[in-house]
C-alpha positions in Angstrom: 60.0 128.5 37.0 63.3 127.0 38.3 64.1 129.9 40.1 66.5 131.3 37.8 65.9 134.5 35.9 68.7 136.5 35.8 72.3 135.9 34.0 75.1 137.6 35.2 78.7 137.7 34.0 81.3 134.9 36.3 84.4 135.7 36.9 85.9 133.7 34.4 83.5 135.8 32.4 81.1 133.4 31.5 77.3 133.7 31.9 75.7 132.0 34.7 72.6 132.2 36.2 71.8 134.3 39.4 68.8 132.4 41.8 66.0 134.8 42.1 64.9 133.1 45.1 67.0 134.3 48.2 67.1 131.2 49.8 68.8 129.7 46.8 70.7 132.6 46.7 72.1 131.9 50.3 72.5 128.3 50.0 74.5 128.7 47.1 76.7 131.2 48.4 77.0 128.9 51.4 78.2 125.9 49.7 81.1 128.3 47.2 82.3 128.8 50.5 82.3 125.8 52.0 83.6 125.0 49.1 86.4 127.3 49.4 87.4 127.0 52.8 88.3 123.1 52.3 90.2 124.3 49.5 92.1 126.1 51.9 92.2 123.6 54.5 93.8 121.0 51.8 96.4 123.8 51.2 97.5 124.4 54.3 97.4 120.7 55.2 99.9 120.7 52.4 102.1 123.4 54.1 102.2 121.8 57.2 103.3 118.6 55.7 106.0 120.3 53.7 107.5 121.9 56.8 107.7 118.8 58.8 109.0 117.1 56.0 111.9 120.0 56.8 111.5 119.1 60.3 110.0 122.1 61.7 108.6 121.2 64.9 105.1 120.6 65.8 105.7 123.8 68.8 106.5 125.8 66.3 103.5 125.7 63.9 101.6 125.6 66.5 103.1 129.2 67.7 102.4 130.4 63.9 99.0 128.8 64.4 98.4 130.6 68.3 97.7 127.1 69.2 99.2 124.7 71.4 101.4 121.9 70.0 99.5 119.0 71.0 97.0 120.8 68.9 99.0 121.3 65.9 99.7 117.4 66.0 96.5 116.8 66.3 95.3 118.8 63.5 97.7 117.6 61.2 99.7 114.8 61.7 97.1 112.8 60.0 99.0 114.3 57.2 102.1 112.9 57.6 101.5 109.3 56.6 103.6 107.6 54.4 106.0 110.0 54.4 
């Protein structure tokens, strides 16, 4: 057995399977979020770049961030090349 038994409905509401084993279980769940969270990460890379591209300053997204903005700059600026 692959370690599928189940079917469950997605949430685009199509069928897929649900791991029986828990492990698989976890690790899956693991790697949606990962999955997720550099989903975010690309999006709010994308903000940032829009708002220097409107010349916010790097102090003050790193105020909306609670961080410092040496560590904005860091974070980010990467982002800003080629524009």
């Amino acid at each position: 057995m692959d370690g599928m038994a189940k079917r469950r409905k997605g949430p685009n509401r199509t069928t897929v399977p649900t791991p029986t084993d828990p492990l698989e279980a976890m690790v899956r769940a693991v790697e949606r979020r990962e999955m997720v969270v550099r989903d975010l990460d690309k999006d709010l890379a994308r903000a940032v770049y829009l708002a220097r591209r409107y010349d916010v300053t790097w102090d003050d997204i790193g105020k909306r961030f609670g961080i410092t903005r040496q560590a904005a700059h860091q974070r980010w600026s990467k982002y800003e090349m080629g524009s």
